[in-house]
N, C-alpha and C positions, 0 to 999 in steps of 0.2 A: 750434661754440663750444668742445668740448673740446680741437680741434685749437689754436685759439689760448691757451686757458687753461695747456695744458700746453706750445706756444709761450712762452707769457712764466716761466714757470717755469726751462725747459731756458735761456733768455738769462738769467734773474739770476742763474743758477748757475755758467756761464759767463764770468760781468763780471769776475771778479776775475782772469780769465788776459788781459784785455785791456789794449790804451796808452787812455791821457790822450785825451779827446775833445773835437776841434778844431770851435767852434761855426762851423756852415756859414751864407752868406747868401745870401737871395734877392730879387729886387725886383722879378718878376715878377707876382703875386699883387697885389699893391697899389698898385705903381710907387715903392715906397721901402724903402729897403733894412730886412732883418728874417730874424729867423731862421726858418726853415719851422714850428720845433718848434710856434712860439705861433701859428699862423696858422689857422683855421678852413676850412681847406683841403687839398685833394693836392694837395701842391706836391713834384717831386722833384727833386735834382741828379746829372747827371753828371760830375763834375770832371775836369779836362784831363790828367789821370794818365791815367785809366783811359779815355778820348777816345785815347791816342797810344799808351798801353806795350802793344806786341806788335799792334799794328793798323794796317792801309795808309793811313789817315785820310781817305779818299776819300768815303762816303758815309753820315750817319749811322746805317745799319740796322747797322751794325760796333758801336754800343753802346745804343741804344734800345731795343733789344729787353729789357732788365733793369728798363724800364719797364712798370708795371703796367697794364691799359687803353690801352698804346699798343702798337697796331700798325702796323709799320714795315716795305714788304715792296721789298727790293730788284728788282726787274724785270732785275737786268744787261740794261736796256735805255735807255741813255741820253738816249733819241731823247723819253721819256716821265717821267723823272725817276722817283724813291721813290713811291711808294705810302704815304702816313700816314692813318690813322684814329684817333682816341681816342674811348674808351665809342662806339663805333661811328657817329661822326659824319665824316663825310667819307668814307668805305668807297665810294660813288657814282662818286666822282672817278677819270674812266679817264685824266686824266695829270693831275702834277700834286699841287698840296696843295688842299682847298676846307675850309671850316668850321671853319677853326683857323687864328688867327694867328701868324703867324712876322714876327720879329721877330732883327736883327741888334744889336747895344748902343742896346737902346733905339728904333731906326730901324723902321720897316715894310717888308718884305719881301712881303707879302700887297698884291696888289690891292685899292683899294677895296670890290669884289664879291666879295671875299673869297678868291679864288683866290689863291695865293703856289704860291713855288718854296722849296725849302731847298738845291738845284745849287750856292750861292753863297757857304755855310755853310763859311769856310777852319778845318777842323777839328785842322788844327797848329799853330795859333796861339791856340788855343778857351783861355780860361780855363776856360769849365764851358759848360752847355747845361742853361738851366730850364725843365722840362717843367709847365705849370699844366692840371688838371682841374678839370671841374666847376662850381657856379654861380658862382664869382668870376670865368670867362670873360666873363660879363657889365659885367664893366666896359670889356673892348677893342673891346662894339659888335658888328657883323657877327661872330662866333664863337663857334658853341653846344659847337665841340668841347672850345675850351682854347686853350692858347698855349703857342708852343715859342720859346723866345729862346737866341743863342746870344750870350755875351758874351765877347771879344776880353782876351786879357791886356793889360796897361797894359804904357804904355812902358817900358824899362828902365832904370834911373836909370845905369848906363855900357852902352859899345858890346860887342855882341854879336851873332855870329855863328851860326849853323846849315847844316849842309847835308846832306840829308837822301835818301833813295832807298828803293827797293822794287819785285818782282818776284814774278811770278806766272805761273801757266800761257796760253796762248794769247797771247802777244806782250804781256802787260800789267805794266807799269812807269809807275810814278809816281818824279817827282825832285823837289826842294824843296828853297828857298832859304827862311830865313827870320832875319830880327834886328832888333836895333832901336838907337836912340843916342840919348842926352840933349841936349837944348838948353837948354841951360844950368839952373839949378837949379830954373826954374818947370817944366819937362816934358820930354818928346821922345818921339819919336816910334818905330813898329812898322812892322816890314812882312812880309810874308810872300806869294809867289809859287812857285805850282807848275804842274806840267803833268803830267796823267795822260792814256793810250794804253791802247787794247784792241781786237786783233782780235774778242773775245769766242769763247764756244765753240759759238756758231750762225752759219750762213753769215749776213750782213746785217745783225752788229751790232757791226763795227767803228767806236769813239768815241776822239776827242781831246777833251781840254779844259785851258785854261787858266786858271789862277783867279789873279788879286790881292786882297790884302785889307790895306789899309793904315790905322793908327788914332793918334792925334795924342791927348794930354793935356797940358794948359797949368794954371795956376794960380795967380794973381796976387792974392793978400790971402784977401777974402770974393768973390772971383769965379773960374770953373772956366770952361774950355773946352774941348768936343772936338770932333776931325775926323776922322772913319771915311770912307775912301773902298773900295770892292770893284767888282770887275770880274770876268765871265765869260765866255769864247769854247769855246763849240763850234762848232768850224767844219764838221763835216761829220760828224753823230751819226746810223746806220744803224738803220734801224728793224726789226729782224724779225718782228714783231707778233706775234700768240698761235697758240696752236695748240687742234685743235680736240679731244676723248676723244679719237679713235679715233688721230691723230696723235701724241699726247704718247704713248701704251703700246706706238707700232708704233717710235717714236727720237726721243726727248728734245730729242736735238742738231740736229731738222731744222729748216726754215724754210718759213713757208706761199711757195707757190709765186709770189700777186700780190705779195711784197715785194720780192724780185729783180725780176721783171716790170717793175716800177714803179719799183723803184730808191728806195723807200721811206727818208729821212730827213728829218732835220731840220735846221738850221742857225742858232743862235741867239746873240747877242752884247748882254749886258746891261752898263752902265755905273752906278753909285751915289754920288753925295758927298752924306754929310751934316755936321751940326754940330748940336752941343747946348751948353748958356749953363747954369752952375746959377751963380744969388748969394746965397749965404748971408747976408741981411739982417742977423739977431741969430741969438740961440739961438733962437727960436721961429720965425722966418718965414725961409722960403724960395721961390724962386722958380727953375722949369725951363722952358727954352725947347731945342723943338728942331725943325729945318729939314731938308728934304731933295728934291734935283732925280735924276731920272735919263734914261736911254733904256734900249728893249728892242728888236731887231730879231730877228725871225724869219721865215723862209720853212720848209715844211713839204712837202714831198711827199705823200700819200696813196694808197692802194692803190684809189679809187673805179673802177667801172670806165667804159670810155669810154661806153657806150653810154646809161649812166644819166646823164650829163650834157649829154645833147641837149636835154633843158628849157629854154625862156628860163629861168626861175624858178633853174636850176641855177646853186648859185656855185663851181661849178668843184671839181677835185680839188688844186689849188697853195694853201696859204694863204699870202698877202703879209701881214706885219705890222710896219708903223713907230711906235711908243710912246713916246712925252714923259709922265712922272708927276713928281708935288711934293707935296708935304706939310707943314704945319708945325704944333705942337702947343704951347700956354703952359699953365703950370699952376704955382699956387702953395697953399703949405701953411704954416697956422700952429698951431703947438701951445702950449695953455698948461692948469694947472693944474683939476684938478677932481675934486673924490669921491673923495680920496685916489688918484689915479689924472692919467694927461696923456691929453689930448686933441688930438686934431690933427685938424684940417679943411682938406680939400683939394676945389679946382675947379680947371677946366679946360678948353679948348675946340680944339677941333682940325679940319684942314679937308685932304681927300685932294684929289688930281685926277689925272685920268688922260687922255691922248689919244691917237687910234689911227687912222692909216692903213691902213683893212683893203684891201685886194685879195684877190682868188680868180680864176684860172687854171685853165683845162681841162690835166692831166697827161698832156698826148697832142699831137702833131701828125701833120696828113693822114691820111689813110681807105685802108683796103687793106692790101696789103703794104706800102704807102710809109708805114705808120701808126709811130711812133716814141712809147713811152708811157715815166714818167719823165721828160721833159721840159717847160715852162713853154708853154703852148699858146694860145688866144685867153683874152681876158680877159674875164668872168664875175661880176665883184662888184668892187665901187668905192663905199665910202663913209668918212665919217670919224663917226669913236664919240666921245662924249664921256661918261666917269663924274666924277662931285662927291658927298662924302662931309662932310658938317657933321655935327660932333657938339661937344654940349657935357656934360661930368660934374663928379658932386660927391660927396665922399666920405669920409665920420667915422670913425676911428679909437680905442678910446677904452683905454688899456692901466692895468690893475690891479693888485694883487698877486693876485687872484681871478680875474679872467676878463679876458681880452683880445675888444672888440667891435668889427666896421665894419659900415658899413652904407655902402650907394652907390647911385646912380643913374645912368645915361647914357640920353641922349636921341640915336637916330642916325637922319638924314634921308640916303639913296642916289637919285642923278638917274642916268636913261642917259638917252644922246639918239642917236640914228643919223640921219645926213643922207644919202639916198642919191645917189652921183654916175654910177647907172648903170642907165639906164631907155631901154630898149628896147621892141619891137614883142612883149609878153607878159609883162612884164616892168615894173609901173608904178615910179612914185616910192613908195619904200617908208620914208621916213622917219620917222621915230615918236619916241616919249618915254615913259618909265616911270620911277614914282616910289616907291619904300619909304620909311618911317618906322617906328620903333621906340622904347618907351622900356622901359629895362631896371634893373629896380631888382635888389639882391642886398642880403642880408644875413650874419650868422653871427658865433658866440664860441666862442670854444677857451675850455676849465674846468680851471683848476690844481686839478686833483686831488689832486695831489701836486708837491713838486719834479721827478719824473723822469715825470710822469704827466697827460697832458692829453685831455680831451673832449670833441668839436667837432659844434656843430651850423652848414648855411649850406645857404641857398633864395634862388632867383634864376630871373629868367628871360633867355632868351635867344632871338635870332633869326639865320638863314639866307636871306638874299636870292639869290636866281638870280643864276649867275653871268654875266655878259656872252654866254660861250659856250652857256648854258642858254637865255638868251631872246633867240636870235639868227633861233630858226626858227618857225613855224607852222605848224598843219595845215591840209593841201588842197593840197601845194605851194606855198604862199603865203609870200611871202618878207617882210621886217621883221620887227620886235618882235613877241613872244609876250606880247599882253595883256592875257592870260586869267591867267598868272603870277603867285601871292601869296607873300610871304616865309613859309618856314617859321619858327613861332612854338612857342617850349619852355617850362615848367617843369621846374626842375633843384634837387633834393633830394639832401642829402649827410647821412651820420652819421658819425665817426668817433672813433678812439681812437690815439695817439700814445704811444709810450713807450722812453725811455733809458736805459741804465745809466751808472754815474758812468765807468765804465772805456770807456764806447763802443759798447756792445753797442745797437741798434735795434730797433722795431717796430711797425708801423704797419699799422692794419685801415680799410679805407672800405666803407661800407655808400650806393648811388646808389640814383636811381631819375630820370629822363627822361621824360617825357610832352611829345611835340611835335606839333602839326595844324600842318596844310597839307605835310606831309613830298613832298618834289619828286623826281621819278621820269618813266623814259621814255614817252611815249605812244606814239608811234610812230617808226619807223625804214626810211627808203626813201630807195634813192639815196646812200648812204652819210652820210645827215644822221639826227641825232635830234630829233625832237620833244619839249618834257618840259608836264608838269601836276602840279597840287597832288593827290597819292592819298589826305587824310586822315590820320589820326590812327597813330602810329605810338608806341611807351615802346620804353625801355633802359634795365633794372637790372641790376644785379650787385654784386658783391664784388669789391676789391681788397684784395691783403695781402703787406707784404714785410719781412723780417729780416736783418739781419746781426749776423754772431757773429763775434768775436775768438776764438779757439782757439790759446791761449798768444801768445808774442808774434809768432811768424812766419806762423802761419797764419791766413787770413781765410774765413768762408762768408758767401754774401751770396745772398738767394734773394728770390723773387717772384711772385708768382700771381694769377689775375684770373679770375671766371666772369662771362659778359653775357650775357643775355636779351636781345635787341632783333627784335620783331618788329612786323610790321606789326597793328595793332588793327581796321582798316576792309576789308572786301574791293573789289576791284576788276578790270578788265581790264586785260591786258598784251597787248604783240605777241608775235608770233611772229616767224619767219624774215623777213627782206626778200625783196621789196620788202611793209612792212605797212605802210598807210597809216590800217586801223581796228585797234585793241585787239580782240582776241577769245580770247583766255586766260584761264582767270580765275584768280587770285591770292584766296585764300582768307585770311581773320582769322586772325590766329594764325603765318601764314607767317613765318619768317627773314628778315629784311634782310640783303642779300648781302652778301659780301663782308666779315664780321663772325665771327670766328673763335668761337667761344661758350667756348673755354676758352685759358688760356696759360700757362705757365710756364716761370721761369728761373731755374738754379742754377748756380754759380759756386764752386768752391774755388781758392783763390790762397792759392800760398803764397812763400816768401821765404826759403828754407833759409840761405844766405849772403848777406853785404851784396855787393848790387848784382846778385845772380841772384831773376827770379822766373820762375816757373811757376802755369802755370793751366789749369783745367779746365770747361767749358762744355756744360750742357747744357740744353737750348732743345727748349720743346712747343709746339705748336700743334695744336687742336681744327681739326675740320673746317668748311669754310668755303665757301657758298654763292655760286654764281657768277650767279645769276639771281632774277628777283623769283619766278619759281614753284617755285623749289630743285630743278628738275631736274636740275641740274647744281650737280657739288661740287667740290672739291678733300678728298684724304683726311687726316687726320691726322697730323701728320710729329712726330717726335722726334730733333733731331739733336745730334750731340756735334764740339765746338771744343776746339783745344787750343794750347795758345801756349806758347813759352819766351824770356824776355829777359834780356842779358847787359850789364851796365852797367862800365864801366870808364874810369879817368881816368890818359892819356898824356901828361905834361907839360899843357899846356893844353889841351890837348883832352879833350873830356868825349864820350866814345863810348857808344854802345847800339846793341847789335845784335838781332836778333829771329825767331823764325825761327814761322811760327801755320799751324795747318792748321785748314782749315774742311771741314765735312759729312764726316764721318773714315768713318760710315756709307755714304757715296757714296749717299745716297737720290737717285732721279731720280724724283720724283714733279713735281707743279704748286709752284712759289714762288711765288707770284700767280695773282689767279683777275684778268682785266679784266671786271668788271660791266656784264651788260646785253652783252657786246658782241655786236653785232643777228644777226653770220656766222656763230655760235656758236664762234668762239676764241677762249673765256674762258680759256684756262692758258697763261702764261709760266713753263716749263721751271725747275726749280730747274739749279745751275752741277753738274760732278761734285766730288769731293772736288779740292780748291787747294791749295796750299802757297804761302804767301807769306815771304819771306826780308826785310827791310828791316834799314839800316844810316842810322844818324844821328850826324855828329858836329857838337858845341856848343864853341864857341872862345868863352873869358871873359874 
């Protein structure tokens, strides 16, 4: 407490070298637009300056990391996407996003079962990216972590041009087209298309990918219309998998041997249109409507080896995936007068769907020398999935000159159903059904303390259903639904304190605490499949805290820090090495949930010496971080330092910026990633060495 007492001292003393502060908005937290400051919540933004100046814009771990309680851990493995955890909820997740919604303007990016990508997030075109912790996660349903939205700039009221590039070490370059043009004076429309390349700096993890992301605003009286369409192709993303201790200290840059072998990738092609309707009825009532179809195809290679797939029961080392999902969400809000204060009350009801042609394929043909692995081999699993997600919520608002209060409910019902189309001599019909329900209230009020001073209490609960990929298996080799399977269920407790200077200066302190039963974890791992079960009672508290300071008018400091306790509460067994088909480890009370960095911090000076030159300086901690549920294994603590310079300059019409950022200046080669749980024991994905990336963009007005 004296660190931040004398924190807010050192920023009012400071305010008066600072500019004029530009009030920020978010609509994350509550699904209506509002400033963060009065919100009983962590709610943070990143803005699309600092999303693009002096950064390749490929992947958000390039600016999340200056978020507090988020961790964001690049894999430079394409083949498995970002790694994101918040207050240490989804850390589990070996690809992929689980327990935090993502969300594209408004749109769902997350599965039903709560699994999402953030691969599709076109980060040159980002107006901002709102990060929400905490119990008002509870209003989006399936997500105990929080929600991450990225929202797209509006069209540009005339035509405009971009085209943009970037270059780095081991063959990797990004290019970028991106602009937009009016239709006539009710809107027009955005587009933005790139393509990023990388041999990468390990053999086996050369990726392409091509991103669209294109967004439409209309506006006709008291009625709005918008059309967000995105597209993603990786056509042929290499997978190098992890490495094991003794491998990461003996060369960084090598590759386990079964990825070559196996020829180890991925291949995935997702498609998105949505649409959203607001009608501004009067001043009080309004009314959101928003729709969305898509597809996802993927095929997946696997390093399993041949021998373990001779099981009937076995579904193969190839996973086939063909996906059709929809969605549509109504909601309306009316505000009117009350207790010297407005009131607004909002419902809503919304309805996911998800279909899926699974296939699995043995990664092998013919026995002997003549054996060929890598390749798509007899077929081994055949059935179609179906997930449904109904929710209905509702939700008070109640804004004062004293205290700003909401309070909310959602009620969310998840189906899976699996038909199996492939029943063989050992092998029955395994078709099944499982059903979750939840209802999720929250509440909380931020307290005007003062004009520049506000204090925030909010309690919620929240829950975690398996995700598709979690209860796909069974123990005994038994194949169907795991229906033994309960959703994990949370209490989520926040305190904080908020505070501004009139000149711009910030600071903001959160005080959590997490308490979740049924927390879902591996039972067993045999044959290259996991098993999972409910282990009991697990909490997660910590601290978050971040400042920025104006320091005259050209320089900026902008810092952040977070401690999290999350450990497990209940003892239990774990496995060991494959093939484990029984638990026989014990995991003791008190142990670390992996994959959960217990300290972090980030500080940043940018400065601005002349108009249209900046410079900046980056340095980034990370506490050490558990790769298993018995903490046998770790990753060590890293601290590294980034450094960027950008040159802006206007020739005739064209509006140039050029860039030049070097990342890990330290050249640390420790673990950037720990993969949790993983059964082979190659929990460490290699950090990159020191990069230098150069990018050049010019904007025609």
């Amino acid at each position: 407490m004296r660190f931040i007492g004398a924190l807010l001292v050192a920023l009012s003393a400071s305010a008066a070298f600072g500019q004029s502060r530009v009030e920020p908005i978010v609509i994350t937290a509550t699904r209506t637009a509002i400033n963060p400051f009065e919100l009983p919540a962590s709610v943070d933004i990143v803005d699309g300056e600092t999303l693009r100046t002096g950064q390749p814009q490929v992947n958000l771990s390039e600016t999340l990391a200056r978020i507090p309680g988020i961790n964001v851990q690049n894999r430079s493995n394409y083949a498995q996407d970002l790694q994101i955890s918040s207050r240490g909820y989804g850390a589990r997740a070996s690809f992929g996003v689980r327990g935090i919604k993502v969300l594209i303007d408004g749109i769902p990016a997350s599965a039903p079962d709560g699994a999402g990508q953030v691969a599709s997030f076109a980060l040159s075109s980002a107006e901002r990216v709102e990060v929400l912790r905490g119990p008002f996660s509870a209003l989006y349903g399936n997500a105990s972590g929080g929600v991450i939205q990225l929202v797209s700039e509006a069209p540009p009221k005339s035509t405009t041009l971009s085209v943009s590039t970037a270059f780095a070490a081991h063959d990797t370059h990004r290019v970028g087209v991106r602009g937009g043009f009016a239709t006539g004076e009710a809107g027009g429309i955005a587009l933005d298309a790139s393509r990023f390349e990388t041999s990468g700096f390990r053999p086996q993890s050369a990726a392409s990918r091509d991103l669209l992301n294109a967004k439409g605003e209309w506006k006709f009286g008291a009625h709005s219309f918008g059309l967000l369409l995105n597209g993603i192709d990786l056509p042929n993303a290499a997978d190098p998998l992890g490495l094991t201790r003794a491998q990461l200290e003996a060369n960084p840059n090598q590759t386990a041997s079964v990825a070559t072998q196996f020829n180890t990738r991925k291949t995935t092609r997702q498609s998105q249109l949505g649409g959203t309707y607001q009608w501004k009825a009067s001043d009080a009532l309004n009314v959101n409507a928003m729709t969305y179809i898509g597809t996802r195809d993927v095929t997946q290679f696997q390093s399993i080896a041949a021998t373990a797939q001779g099981a009937a029961t076995h579904p193969g080392g190839v996973i086939d995936l063909s996906r059709d999902f929809n969605g549509a969400d109504l909601r309306a809000s009316y505000a009117i007068p009350l207790a010297n204060g407005s009131l607004k009350l909002s419902a809503g009801i919304s309805r996911d769907e998800q279909y899926e042609d699974r296939k699995g394929f043995q990664n092998f043909t013919g026995t002997g020398t003549a054996q060929r692995l890598g390749v798509v081999g007899a077929l081994k699993r055949d059935e179609d999935n179906r997930l449904t997600a109904n929710d209905v919520f509702a939700q008070a608002d109640w804004q004062s000159d004293v205290v700003n209060a909401f309070v909310g409910v959602r009620h969310s019902q998840l189906k899976m159903r699996s038909m199996d189309r492939f029943s063989v001599s050992g092998n029955p019909d395994d078709s099944g059904r499982l059903r979750f329900s939840s209802t999720t209230p929250v509440m909380g009020a931020a307290f005007k303390v003062s004009p520049n001073l506000r204090a925030y209490a909010s309690a919620g609960r929240g829950f975690e259903t398996p995700t598709f990929n979690e209860a796909a298996y069974r123990t005994g080799g038994q194949t169907g639904l795991n229906f033994d399977l309960k959703s994990a269920t949370s209490r989520n407790y926040e305190l904080g304190v908020k505070w501004r200077s009139d000149q711009g200066a910030t600071a903001t302190l959160a005080v959590f605490r997490s308490e979740t039963n049924d927390e879902i974890a591996p039972l067993t791992n045999s044959g290259g499949r996991s098993v999972f079960r409910n282990v009991g009672r697990t909490s997660r508290e910590g601290i978050e805290a971040t400042f920025a300071m104006p320091l005259g008018d050209r320089i900026e400091l902008y810092a952040s820090a977070n401690i999290i306790d999350a450990t497990y509460r209940d003892a239990f067994l774990a496995c060991g090495a494959p093939p484990c088909t029984t638990p026989n480890i014990a995991v003791a009370a008190g142990a670390m949930i992996p994959g959960v960095p217990k300290q972090q911090a980030f500080l940043e000076l940018r400065t601005r010496p002349i108009e249209g030159l900046t410079a900046s300086i980056e340095v980034q901690h990370q506490g050490r971080v558990f790769a298993n549920d018995t903490n046998t294994e770790s990753a060590t603590p890293a601290t590294l330092v980034n450094a960027m310079l950008s040159r802006r300059m206007i020739w005739g019409s064209i509006d140039w910026t050029g860039s030049v950022r070097v990342e890990n200046i330290g050249n640390h080669r420790d673990a950037a990633t720990v993969i949790v749980n993983e059964a082979n024991g190659r929990f460490f994905e290699p950090r990159p060495p020191r990069m230098w990336t150069v990018a050049l963009e010019g904007r025609w007005r």
